[in-house]
N, C-alpha and C positions, 0 to 999 in steps of 0.2 A: 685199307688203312685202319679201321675200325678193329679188323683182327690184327695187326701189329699192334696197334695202341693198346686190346684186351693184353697179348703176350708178355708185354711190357710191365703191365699194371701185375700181374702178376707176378712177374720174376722181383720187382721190389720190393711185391709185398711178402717173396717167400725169404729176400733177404732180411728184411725187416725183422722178419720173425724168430727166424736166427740167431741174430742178432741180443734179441729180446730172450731167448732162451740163454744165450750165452750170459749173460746180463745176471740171470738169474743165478747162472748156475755159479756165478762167482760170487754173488752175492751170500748164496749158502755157503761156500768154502769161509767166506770172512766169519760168518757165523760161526762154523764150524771155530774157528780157529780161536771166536772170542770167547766160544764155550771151554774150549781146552785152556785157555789161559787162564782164567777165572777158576778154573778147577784146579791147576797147580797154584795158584794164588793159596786158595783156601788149604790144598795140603801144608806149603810151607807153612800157613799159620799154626795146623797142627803140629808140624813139626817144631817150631819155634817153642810153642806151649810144653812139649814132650820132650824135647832133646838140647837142651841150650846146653851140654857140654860137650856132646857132637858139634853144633854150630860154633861154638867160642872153637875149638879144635879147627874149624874151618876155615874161619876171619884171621886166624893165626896165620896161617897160609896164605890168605890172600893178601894180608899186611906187609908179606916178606916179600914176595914174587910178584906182583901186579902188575905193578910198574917198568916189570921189564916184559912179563909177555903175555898175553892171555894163555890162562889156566883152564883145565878142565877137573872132575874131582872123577876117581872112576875107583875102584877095588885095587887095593894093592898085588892083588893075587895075580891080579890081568894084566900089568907090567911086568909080574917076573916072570910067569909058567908059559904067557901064551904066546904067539909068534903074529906076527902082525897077518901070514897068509892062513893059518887057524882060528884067528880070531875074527876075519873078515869073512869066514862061510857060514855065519849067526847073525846078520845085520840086528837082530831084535836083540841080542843077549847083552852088549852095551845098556842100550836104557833101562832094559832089567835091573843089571847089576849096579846103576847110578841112582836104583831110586835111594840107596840111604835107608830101607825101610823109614817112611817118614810115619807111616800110621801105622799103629799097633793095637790087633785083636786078642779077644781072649786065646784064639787058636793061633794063635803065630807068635814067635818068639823075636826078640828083637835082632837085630842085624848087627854083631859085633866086626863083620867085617874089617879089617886095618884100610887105613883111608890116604890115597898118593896122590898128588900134584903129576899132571903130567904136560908139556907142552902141545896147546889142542890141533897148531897147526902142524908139527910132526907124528902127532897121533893122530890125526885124518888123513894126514899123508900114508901111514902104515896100515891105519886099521879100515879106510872107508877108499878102494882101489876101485878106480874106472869113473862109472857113472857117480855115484854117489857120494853128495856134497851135505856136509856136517855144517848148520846155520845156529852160530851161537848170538846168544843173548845176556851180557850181564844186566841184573835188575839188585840193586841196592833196596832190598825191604826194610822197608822201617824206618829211609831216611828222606822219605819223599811222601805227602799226601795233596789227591788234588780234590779239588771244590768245585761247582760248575754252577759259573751265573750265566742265565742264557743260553744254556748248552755249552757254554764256552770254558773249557777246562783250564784251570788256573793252579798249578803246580807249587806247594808249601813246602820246603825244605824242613825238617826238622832236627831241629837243635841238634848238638851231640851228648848234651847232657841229659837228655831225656832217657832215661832207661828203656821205658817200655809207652810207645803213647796211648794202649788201651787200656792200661792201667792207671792213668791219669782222671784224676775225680773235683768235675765241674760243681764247682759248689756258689751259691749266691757272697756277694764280698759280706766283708762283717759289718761294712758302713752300708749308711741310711742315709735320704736328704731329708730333710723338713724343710718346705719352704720358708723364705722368710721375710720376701721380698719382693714388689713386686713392682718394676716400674711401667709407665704407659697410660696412657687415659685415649678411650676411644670417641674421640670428639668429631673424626672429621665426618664419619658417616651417620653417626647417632643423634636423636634429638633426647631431651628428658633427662640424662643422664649422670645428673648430679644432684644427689639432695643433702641436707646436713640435720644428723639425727640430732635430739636432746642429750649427748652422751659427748655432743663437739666432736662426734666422726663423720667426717663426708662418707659418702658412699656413693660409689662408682663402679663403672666394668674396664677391662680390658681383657681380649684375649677369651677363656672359659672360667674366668676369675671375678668374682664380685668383691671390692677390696671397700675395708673398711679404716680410713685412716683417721687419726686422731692428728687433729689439726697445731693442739696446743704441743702434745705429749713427743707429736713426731713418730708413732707409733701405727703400725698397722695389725686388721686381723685381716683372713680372706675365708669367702665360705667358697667349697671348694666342690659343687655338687652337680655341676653343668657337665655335661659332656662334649657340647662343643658349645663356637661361640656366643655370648649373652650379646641379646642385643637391645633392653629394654629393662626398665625398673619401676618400680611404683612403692610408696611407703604409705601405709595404712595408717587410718588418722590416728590410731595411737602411737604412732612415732614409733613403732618396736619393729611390728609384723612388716616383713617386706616380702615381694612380689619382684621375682628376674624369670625372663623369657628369655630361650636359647634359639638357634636356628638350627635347620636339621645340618645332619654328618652322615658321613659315613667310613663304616670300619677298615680295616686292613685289608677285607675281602673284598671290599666293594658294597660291600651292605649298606641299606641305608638305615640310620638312627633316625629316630621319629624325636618331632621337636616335643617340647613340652615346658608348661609353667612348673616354676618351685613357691613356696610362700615358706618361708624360714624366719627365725625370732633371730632377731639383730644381737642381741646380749648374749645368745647362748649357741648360735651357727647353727644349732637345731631344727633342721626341715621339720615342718609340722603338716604338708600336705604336698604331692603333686595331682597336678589335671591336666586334662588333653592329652595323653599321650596316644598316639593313632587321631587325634582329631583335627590336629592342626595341621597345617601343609607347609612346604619348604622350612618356614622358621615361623615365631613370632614376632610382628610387626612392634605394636604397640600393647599397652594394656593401663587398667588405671581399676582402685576400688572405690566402689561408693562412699561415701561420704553423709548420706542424710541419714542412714541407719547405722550408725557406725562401723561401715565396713564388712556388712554381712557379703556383698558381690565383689565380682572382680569382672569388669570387661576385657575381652580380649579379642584382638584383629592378626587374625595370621598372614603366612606372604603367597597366602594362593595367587590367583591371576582376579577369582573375585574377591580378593581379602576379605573371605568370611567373619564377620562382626558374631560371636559369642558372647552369652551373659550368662556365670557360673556362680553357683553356690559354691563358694571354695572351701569351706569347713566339712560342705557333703561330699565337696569335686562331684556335682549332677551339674549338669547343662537344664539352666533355666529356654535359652531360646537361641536362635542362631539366623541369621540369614546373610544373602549376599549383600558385601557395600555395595563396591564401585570396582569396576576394572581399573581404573586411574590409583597412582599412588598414594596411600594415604599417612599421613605424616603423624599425628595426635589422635587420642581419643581421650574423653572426660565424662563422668557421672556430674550433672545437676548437685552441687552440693545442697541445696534444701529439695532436691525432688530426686529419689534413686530412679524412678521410671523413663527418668529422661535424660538422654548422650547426646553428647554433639562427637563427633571425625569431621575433621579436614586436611585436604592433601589438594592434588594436582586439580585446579579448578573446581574447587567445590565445597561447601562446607553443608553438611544434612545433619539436622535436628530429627535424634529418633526419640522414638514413644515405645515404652513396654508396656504393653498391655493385656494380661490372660497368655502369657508365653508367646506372644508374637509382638514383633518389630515393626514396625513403621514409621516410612520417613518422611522428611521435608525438606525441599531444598531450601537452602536461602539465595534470594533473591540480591541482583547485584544493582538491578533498575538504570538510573541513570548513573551510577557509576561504573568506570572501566573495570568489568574483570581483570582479577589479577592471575596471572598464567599460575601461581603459585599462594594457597593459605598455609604458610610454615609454621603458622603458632596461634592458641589461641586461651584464656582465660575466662573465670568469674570475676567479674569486679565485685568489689564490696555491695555497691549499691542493686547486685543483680545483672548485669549488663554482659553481655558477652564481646569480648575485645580480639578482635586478632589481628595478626601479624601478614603484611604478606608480602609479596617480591615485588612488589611496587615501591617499597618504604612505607607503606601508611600505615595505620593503627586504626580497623574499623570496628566502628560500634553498633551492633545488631539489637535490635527490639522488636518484639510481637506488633503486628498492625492490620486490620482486617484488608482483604483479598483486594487491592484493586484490580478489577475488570479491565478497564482501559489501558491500564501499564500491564499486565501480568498474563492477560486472555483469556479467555473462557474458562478454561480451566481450572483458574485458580476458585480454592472455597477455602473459606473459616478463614483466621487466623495464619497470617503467614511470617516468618521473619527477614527482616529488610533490614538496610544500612540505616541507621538513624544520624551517624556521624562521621566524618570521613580525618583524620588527623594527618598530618605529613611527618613521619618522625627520621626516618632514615635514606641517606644513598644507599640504594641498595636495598636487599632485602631484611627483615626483621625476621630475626631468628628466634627469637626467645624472649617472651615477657614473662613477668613475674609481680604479683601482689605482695605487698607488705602489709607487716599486722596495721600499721596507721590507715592505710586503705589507698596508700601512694603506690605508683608503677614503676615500674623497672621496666627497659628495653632494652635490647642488645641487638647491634647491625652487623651487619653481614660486611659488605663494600666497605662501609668509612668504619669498620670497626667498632663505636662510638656506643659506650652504655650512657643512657639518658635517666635520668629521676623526675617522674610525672607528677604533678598533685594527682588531687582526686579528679578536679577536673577537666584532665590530660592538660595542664600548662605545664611548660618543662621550666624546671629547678637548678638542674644539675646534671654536668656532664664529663666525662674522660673519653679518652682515647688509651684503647689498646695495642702495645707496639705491635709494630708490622710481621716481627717474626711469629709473635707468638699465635697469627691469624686472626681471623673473624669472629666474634662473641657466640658460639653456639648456645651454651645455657647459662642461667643465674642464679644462685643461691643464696639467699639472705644469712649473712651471721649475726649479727647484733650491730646497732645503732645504723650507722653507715658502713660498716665492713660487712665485704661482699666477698664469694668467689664468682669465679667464671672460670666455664670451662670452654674453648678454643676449638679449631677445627685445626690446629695444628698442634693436638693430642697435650694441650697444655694445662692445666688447672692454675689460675691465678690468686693470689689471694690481696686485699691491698682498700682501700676508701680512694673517695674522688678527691681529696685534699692530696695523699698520700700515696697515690698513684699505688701499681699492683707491680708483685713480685712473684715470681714461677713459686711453686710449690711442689709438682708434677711435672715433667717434662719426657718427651718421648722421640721416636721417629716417625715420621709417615709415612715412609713406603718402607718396602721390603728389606731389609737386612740381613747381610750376609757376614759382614768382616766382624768381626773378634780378638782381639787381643787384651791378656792379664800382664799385669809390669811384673818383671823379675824379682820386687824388694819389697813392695810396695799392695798395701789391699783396693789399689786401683784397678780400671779396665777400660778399655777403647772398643766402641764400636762405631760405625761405619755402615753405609747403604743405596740404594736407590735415590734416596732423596739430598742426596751432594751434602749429607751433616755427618759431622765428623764429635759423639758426644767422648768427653773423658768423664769417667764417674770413678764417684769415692763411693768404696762399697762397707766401707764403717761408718757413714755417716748418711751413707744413702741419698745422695745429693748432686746433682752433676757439677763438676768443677771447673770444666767450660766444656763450649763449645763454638764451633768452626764450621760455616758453610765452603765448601769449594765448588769448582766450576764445574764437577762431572760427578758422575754415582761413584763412589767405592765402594769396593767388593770384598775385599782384602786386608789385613795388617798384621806387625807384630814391634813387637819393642827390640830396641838394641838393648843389648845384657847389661849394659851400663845404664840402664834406665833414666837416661834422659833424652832419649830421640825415638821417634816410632817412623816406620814405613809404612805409607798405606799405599796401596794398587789402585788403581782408577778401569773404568771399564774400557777405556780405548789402547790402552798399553804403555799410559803413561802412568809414571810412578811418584810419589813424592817423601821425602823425610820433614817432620814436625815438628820441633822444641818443644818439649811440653812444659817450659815454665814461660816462654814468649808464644805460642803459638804458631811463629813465623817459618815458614818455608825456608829449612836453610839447605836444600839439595831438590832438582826436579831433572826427573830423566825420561824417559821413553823407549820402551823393548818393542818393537814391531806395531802393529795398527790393531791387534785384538785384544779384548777385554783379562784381565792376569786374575789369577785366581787362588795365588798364594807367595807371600811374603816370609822367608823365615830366615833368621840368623844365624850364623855356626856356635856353638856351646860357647867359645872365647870374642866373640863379637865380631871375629878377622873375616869373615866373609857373610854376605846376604846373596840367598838365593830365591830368584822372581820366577816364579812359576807362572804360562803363559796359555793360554789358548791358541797359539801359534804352533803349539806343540813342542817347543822349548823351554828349557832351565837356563835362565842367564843367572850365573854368578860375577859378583863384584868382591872387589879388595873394599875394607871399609878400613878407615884411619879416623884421627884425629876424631876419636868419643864418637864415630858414628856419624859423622858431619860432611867427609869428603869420600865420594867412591870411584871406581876407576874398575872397568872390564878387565875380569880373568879369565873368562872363557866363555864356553857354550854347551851343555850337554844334550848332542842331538843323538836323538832312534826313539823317541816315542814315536807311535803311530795314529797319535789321536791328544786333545786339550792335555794338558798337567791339572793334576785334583788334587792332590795333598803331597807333600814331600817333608823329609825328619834327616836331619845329621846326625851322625854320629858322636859318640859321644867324644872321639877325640878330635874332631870335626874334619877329618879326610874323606867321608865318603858319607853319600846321597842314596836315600832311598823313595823313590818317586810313586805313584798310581797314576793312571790317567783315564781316558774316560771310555776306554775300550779294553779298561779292567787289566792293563798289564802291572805288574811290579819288574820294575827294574832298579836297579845296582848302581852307581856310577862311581868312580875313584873319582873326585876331583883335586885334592893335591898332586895326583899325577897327570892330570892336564884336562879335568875334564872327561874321561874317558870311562864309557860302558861298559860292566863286567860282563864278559859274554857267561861265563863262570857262576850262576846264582848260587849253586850249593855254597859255595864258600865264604858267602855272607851270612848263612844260618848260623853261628854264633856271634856276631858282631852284637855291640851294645850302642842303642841308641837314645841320643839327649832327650828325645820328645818321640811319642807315638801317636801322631794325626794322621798317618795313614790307615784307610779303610779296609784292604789288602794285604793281607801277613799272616803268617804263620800262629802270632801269639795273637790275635786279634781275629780269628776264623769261627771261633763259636757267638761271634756276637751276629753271626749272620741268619737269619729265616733260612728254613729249607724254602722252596721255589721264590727266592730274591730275585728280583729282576735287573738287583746291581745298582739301580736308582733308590733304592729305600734306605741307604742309609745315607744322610748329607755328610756328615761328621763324625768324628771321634775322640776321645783326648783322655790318656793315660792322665796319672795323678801323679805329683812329682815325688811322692815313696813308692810309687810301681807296684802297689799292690791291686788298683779297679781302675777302670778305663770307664768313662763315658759316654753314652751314644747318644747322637742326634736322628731320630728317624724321621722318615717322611710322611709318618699316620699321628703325629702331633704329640711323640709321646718323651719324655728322656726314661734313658737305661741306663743302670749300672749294673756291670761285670764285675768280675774278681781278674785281676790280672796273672796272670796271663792267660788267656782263655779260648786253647786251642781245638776245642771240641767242639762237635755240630750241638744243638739243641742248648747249651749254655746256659743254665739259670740265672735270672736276674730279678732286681728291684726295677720296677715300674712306674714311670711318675705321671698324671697326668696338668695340666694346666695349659697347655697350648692348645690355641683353635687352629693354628695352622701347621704346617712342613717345621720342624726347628731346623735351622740351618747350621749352627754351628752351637758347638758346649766346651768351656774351659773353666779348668782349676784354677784359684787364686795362689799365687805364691807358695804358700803355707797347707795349701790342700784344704783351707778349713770351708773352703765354698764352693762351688762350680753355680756357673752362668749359664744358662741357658739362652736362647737364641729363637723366637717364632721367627718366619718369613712374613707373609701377609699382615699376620695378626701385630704387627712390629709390636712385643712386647718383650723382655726381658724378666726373665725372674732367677730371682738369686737363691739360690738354697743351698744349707747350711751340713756339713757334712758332721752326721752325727755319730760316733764310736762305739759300736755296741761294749758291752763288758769282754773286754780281752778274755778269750777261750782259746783252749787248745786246741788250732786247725791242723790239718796232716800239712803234712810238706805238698806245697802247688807244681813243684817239678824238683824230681830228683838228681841229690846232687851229681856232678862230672866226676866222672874216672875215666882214666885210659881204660880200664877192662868193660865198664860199660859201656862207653863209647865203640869199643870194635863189637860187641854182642850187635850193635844196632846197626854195624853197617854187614850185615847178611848178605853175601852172595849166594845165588845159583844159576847155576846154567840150564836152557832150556837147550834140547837139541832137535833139530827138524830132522829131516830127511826128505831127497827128492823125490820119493816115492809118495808125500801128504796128497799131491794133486793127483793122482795115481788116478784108477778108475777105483780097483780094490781098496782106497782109500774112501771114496764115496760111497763104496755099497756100506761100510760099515758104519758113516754117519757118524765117528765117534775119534778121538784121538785122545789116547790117555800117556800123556808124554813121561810119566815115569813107571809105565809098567810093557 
């Protein structure tokens, strides 16, 4: 048995091997055959470059005749002299005589030969008798180029008005943005993050933006010098110099960007220093400067795992000292404003009193005694009198003082001077986010749960109080303006401004979670966005101001206006959809396409149709009547094979062109029922109303060589067709020159997002485009600026019939059954025109 079972084992394994050979040896013939292809590729380019009045001679021909039979092109000599049984004992003198001389050396002279049309399957019949089979191939050069995301080849038709596409010259557009705009306030995760200079600018972050608004003026500046998100601020006591700390990034590659402080002059956006770059870890936490020398340091707590506590000479950037906090979270850090040698941090159970002294740190804890530790110290101050007061997730307001060691409460180990609770106050449900001193030497608090800002005397009796409405969230910070006017900024990214007699009004207004949907009005310098967070804002983008907003029951993802600009569709993530009046707000249409999330809304150029793009892998279109108010199913366009990602009508609004998320572009006729052109080449001249799709022909050089097909969210041509813009996934916007069908495409590069932008659109009139963060939910508007009108070449040459046939180039490739031959393998080579 042992020797059958040996016998065995081997006869498998010698078929095996076999096998494996064979495997191989096909695998070189495909080689083979891709070398030979590639090599006639490149001759016909010589030849295109050399002989374009042989080839126009050729297209003429195949213009006439194609259609009725396949052609072959061969010597006119060899249809009249030779006989089909003399010309079949040369099997090689054929591809000789068909190469056309396409290349030409100083020793050879060109090949005037006269050039005939012949019918190929009656001259294979004649000339290739018995065995041997003539395997043709028409290839149309010049009217096809593919791209390859993924490996995945993705087939561009090209126009027919293009003369020549390598002659085509990628050049940056003539416009510019400047930003101008910026809306957002990053409230829900941030503490500190509002102050108000002597200039009546708050000053805030969103996003990789430190925005400076002027409260009276209505005006903003931004300094613009972070590279990714800010997460932190400090203003130096001369009310000028400001202190922003970013979190780390990373680039395009994957690289990681090292975080780092900035110290920049408020008047003049003029970085005047950075520190810590390589020293801080993930991001900057917090940071604050002294105060008793006027601002000679700057502390800083980065977001390692031990939030290393740094003390900087920032005029030198040297590191005075450094050590570990705490593993626990820490929320604040402050200089002693009459002592620079002494910081208080508190965060996640703990508040420690450090000493500097000779370049080393040491700390203290504060003692909680017989009061309940609070899981959370959110905030903390100097009071006038010296006192240190904090905040914590209890609601209380506690008052710490120096008091020698008790032994009995504290244990052995306590020595010297320690600091304890002196005072305990009740001031909020919930937690107290944010206190604040006033020059009188009165308090300000702000709650978390009951929302509730409070005005304390001096000693902590409360005075005065409001409530902040419910949408606008929980009081994160305070800002004193003058008298009783106050802001506050919100954890639901709001900045309020307003007194406790005269209640508070938005000033700032944002989303908080992720955004995706985008839509500009047809007439109008409005825009609609939409997201994660079930809000639905409309902004006036001349006046910079949102003009309302709409909570609904789900996230939306999606929108766009009807051309008659007074109804918007937005998408919802479950597959319901809705229409919105934009002067009542009210739902006047709700429908539903299947159970998955839809991911684009667009109307046809004349309003007569909306088509819902689905993650179901369908296009629903609808009839729209009566202004956009009443719809009614027209059809379905089913054959994607994977979600719908962007889709654009035509410009006479009968046919759809779709992407979806396995990178195909497809075709659809829908005035004739819905139906997919199997046919793509013959939409490469069609004109379309809008270009959001990410996939196309005129839109292929905005893409990275090794793209992975994810990197770009969005797109959006400009409505004069001259520069298209891009949303990408490394936080950045582009702008193109449109049409921009080349690999490597030069562009202008913006940055200000800390996150993904998900989507970018032109306003109306082109004078603005909208950007889109995800995460970062910010929006910035910037202003599209016209360089001085210059002579640029023409971006695509104009259409002629005779240009148009030069570009549709045929040739034939001819096989023979002899390639798999053996005598075919020993030579290792196929040179298919010689």
């Amino acid at each position: 048995p042992n020797g059958v079972a040996g016998s065995q084992s081997l006869t498998w394994q010698h078929r095996l091997s076999m096998m494996e050979a064979r495997l191989q040896a096909q695998e070189d013939e495909i080689t083979l055959l891709k070398s030979s292809l590639a090599e006639a590729l490149r001759r016909i380019h010589i030849h295109d470059q050399q002989a374009p009045l042989l080839w126009q001679e050729l297209i003429a021909g195949v213009n006439q005749t194609l259609h009725n039979s396949l052609l072959v092109l061969v010597p006119q000599s060899v249809t009249q002299t030779q006989t089909p049984s003399s010309y079949s004992q040369n099997t090689h003198r054929p591809r000789k005589n068909m190469k056309c001389n396409n290349t030409n050396t100083d020793d050879q002279q060109p090949n005037t030969t006269p050039l005939a049309f012949v019918n190929v399957l009656e001259w294979n019949t004649r000339c290739f008798p018995g065995n041997m089979l003539l395997f043709s191939l028409l290839c149309l050069s010049g009217q096809s180029i593919k791209m390859f995301i993924r490996g995945r080849p993705i087939t561009m038709y090209v126009p027919s008005n293009i003369q020549n596409y390598d002659d085509l010259r990628m050049e940056p557009p003539a416009e510019r943005l400047e930003l101008e705009w910026v809306y957002g306030y990053r409230g829900r995760d941030c503490r500190a993050n509002l102050f108000l200079l002597p200039s009546r600018e708050a000053v805030y972050f969103t996003a990789c933006v430190v925005v400076l608004y002027h409260i009276n003026n209505r005006t903003q500046r931004h300094y613009r010098k972070h590279t990714d998100c800010v997460r932190c601020l400090a203003v130096h006591p001369d009310q000028v110099r400001i202190a922003s700390g970013q979190t780390a990034g990373v680039d395009k590659d994957g690289k990681p960007l090292l975080p780092f402080v900035h110290i920049w002059d408020s008047s003049t956006l003029v970085t005047l220093q950075q520190i810590g770059l390589g020293s801080f870890e993930r991001g900057v936490n917090s940071l604050a400067f002294s105060r008793a020398d006027s601002g000679v340091f700057l502390v800083v707590i980065d977001d390692s795992n031990e939030h290393m506590l740094s003390v900087w000479d920032w005029a030198r950037a040297t590191k005075q000292a450094e050590i570990k906090s705490t593993n626990e979270a820490v929320f604040a850090v402050e200089f002693n404003p009459s002592d620079s040698c002494n910081i208080i941090t508190c965060g996640k159970s703990h508040v420690y009193f450090w000493t500097l002294s000779g370049g080393v740190l040491t700390k203290k804890q504060g003692i909680f005694g017989k009061y309940k530790k609070p899981k959370f110290i959110q905030c903390f101050l100097f009071s006038g009198t010296g006192d240190v007061l904090t905040g914590d997730s209890e609601g209380n307001i506690l008052t710490w003082g120096k008091s020698a060691a008790d032994v009995k409460t504290l244990g052995k180990g306590a020595k010297g001077k320690t600091y304890q609770i002196m005072r305990q106050t009740r001031a909020h449900e919930g937690s107290v986010f944010t206190l604040c001193v006033l020059h009188s030497g009165a308090l300000l608090s702000g709650g978390g749960k009951d929302r509730r800002v409070v005005l304390w005397s001096v000693d902590l009796a409360p005075e005065k109080e409001c409530e902040i409405p419910e949408k606008f969230g929980a009081v994160r910070t305070i800002a004193h303006v003058d008298g009783e006017e106050l802001l506050v900024g919100t954890t639901r990214n709001a900045i309020l401004r307003g007194t406790f007699s005269g209640g508070f009004v938005a000033i700032v207004q944002g989303h908080v979670d992720e955004m995706w949907g985008l839509a500009t009005h047809p007439s109008q310098n409005t825009f609609l966005t939409c997201g994660h967070d079930k809000q639905v804002f409309l902004w006036n983008a001349e006046e910079h101001m949102v003009d309302w907003c709409t909570t609904l029951e789900e996230a939306a993802l999606c929108a766009d206006f009807c051309p008659n600009g007074s109804v918007v569709s937005v998408g919802l993530y479950t597959g319901r959809w809705l229409v919105l009046d934009l002067q009542t707000r009210e739902i006047v249409f709700d429908c539903t396409d299947g159970n998955e999330q839809l991911s684009v809304m667009r109307y046809s150029p004349d309003g007569s149709f909306l088509a819902v793009g689905s993650h179901d892998n369908f296009i629903y279109i609808y009839n729209v009547s009566d202004g956009g108010r009443r719809y009614t199913r027209f059809g379905k366009c089913t054959g994607h094979s994977s979600f719908i990602t962007h889709l654009d009508w035509s410009k006479d609004g009968k046919y759809i062109m779709s992407n979806s998320g396995d990178y195909e572009i497809l075709y659809w006729d829908v005035a004739g029922g819905c139906k997919l052109l199997r046919n793509r080449f013959d939409s490469r001249d069609r004109k379309w109303a809008s270009y959001t799709c990410v996939l196309g022909f005129h839109v292929m050089g905005v893409w990275l060589e090794g793209s992975d097909g994810t990197d770009i969210n969005a797109l959006c041509r400009s409505r004069c067709e001259r520069m298209v813009a891009v949303a990408d996934d490394f936080c950045k916007v582009h702008l193109f020159q449109y049409p921009c069908p080349k690999p490597k495409a030069p562009s202008h590069r913006y940055e200000g997002h800390g996150s993904h932008v998900t989507n970018v659109g032109f306003t109306h009139n082109d004078s603005h485009l909208l950007s889109m963060g995800g995460k970062d939910t910010s929006i910035l508007q910037w202003r599209v600026r016209r360089e001085k009108a210059a002579e640029t070449p023409d971006r695509v040459a104009p259409a002629s019939s005779k240009s148009a046939n030069i570009n549709q180039t045929a040739f034939l490739l001819c096989f023979c059954s002899d390639f798999f031959s053996p005598r075919f393998e020993k030579t290792k080579k196929l040179n298919i025109f010689n």
